[in-house]
C-alpha positions, 0 to 999 in steps of 0.5 A: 275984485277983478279975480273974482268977476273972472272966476266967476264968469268962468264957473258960469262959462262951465255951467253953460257947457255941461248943460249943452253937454247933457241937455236932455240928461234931466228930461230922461231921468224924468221920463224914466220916473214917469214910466215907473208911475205907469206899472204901478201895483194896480197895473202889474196886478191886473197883468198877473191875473186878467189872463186866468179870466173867462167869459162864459156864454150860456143859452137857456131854452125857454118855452112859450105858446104861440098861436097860428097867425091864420088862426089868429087873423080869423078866429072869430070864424073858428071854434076855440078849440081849433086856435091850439096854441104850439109850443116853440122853444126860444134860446136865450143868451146870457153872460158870466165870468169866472176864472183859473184857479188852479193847476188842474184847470178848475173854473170858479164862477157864481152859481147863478151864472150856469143856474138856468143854462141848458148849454154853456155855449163856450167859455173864452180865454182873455187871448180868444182861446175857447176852451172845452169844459165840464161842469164838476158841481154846484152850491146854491146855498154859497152861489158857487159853481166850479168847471173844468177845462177838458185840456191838456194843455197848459193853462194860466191860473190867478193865486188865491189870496187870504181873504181874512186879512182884508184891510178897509180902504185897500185898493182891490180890482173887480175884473169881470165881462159886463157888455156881454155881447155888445164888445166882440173881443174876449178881453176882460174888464177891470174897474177899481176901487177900496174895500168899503167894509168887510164882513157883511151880512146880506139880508136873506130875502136878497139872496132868494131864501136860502142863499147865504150871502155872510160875511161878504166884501163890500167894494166900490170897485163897479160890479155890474151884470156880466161881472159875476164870477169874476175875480176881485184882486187886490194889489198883489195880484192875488184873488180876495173875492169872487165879484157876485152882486151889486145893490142898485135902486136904478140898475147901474152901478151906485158904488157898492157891489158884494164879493164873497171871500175867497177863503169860503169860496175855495173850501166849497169849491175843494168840497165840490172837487173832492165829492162832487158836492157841498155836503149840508152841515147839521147841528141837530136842533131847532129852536125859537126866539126868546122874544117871540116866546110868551113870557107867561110860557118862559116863566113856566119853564124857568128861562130868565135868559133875555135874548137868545134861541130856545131849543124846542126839538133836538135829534137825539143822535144829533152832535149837539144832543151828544154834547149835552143840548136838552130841551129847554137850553137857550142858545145866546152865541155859537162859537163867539157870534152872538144870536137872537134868532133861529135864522142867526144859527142857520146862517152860521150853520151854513156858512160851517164845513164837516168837521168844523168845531162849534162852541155854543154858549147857553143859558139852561135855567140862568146857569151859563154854560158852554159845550161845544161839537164837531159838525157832522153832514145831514144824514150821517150819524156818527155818534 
């Protein structure tokens, strides 16, 4: 018995010893784990893209009427057309952002960024750099805009990722400049948040008529004013989106902001590189809803379709006439989307590149069938 209680002390004296041999061994390996937590994936994103992030400033002049204050003081005294008014031009300062997005030094911003500037005033790198640009071209359509850095210096540049593989619930970083002004340093900032949805379809009233807002990535990553044109990353550090506008009822930011995906960004940006341009897709027709057609007037023409777009002009060296659209077709999907409305067709029209196949789906007196084309530009007969 006595063996064991001094084998025991002994173990124990051991213990004691090796702990104040290492004392600090398990607080080290602890701290160690802490500091890999800290660069996290979120982390080493934000590193690999924020230095590719500009802020861009742009002065619009606007022009307003000001009367003399002589005039004004004593106009009673004076003849109405002695108070003419002068006209004065007044700057107005405003804030975007864009970023890197090739080796060639191509900016990528929003449109309605540089929409109104008179002058780019300067456009600033995360490290204080102010670069020189040119402004290469513009789509208003796609609310894209892309620059250029006259430099030949080296620049860095974010890696454009597969904005069709977004998964919903993701992480993803909106990185943007939404003080303006009111922060003097040119750092960019960040928030974070999921992907919320994928694909939607903003209301065409939102994006001012003709602006297409398809297909867009919905985040709760806060998306404010001065954010615009930045980039939204996901966790590898790649560029999934172009941050481009928030839904707010009170101005601020209420969870839900809008991104177009980078892979539609990219093919117009290239578009507008290559020929200065977003060069108009066409198909050749236009049409009707079914449901706002009298049925009185579709029974006539033999349509039993239910929904749908009925052709009621076609351009005869269209490339959907050349594919065999006739008058009096219903239009029930293009390439696998259904649609109801002429405004369905426009948005896909919108959305598509020259050269793009289109499959449309029809319904020619209750027989089904399916012809499909490539899309051509407006204006450009090829047939």
């Amino acid at each position: 018995m006595m063996n064991v209680i001094v084998k025991k002390k002994t173990q124990l004296s051991l213990f004691c010893v090796l702990c104040l041999l290492f004392p600090a061994a398990g607080a080290a390996q602890t701290q160690d784990q802490i500091a890999d937590s800290r660069r996290n994936a979120i982390v080493r994103a934000i590193e690999e893209v924020a230095a590719a992030v500009v802020t861009i400033n742009v002065v619009e002049i606007k022009q307003e009427q000001i009367i003399d204050p002589f005039f004004r003081n004593f106009m009673g005294l004076f003849d109405f057309h002695l108070q003419r008014p002068r006209v004065r031009g007044r700057a107005v300062e405003s804030i975007g952002t864009g970023f890197i997005f090739d080796k060639q030094g191509h900016i990528l911003t929003n449109y309605h960024v540089i929409e109104k500037a008179d002058l780019i005033s300067s456009v600033t790198l995360s490290d204080g750099r102010n670069l020189e640009v040119e402004v290469v071209g513009a789509d208003e359509r796609t609310d894209i805009a892309v620059l250029r850095v006259v430099s030949d210096g080296s620049l860095p540049h974010a890696r454009p990722g597969d904005s069709d593989n977004l998964l919903i619930g993701e992480w993803v970083i909106a990185i943007g400049n939404p003080f303006g002004s009111m922060i003097q340093d040119p750092q960019p900032s960040v928030s974070v948040g999921v992907v919320s949805a994928n694909h939607r379809r903003v209301r065409r009233e939102v994006g001012g008529g003709e602006r297409l807002y398809q297909g867009m990535i919905q985040t709760d990553a806060a998306i404010n004013p001065g954010n615009s044109g930045g980039p939204l990353v996901n966790a590898l550090g790649e560029v999934v989106g172009v941050n481009t506008m928030l839904f707010s009822q009170s101005g601020g930011h209420q969870g839900i902001g809008f991104a177009i995906p980078m892979n539609r960004a990219r093919r117009v940006a290239e578009e507008i590189i290559q020929h200065g341009r977003r060069r108009n897709p066409w198909f050749g027709f236009r049409g009707e809803a079914v449901g706002q057609v009298n049925p009185y007037t579709l029974k006539q023409l033999g349509i039993r379709a239910e929904y749908g777009v009925l052709v009621t002009e076609i351009h005869r060296q269209s490339p959907a006439y050349n594919a065999g659209l006739e008058l009096g077709d219903v239009i029930t999907a293009v390439s696998g989307e259904r649609v109801e409305h002429p405004l369905d067709i426009d948005f896909i029209n919108w959305g598509l590149f020259i050269g793009d196949k289109v499959v449309l789906d029809i319904d020619r007196k209750g027989k089904q069938r399916r012809i499909a084309f490539v899309v051509e530009e407006v204006g450009v007969i090829t047939g």
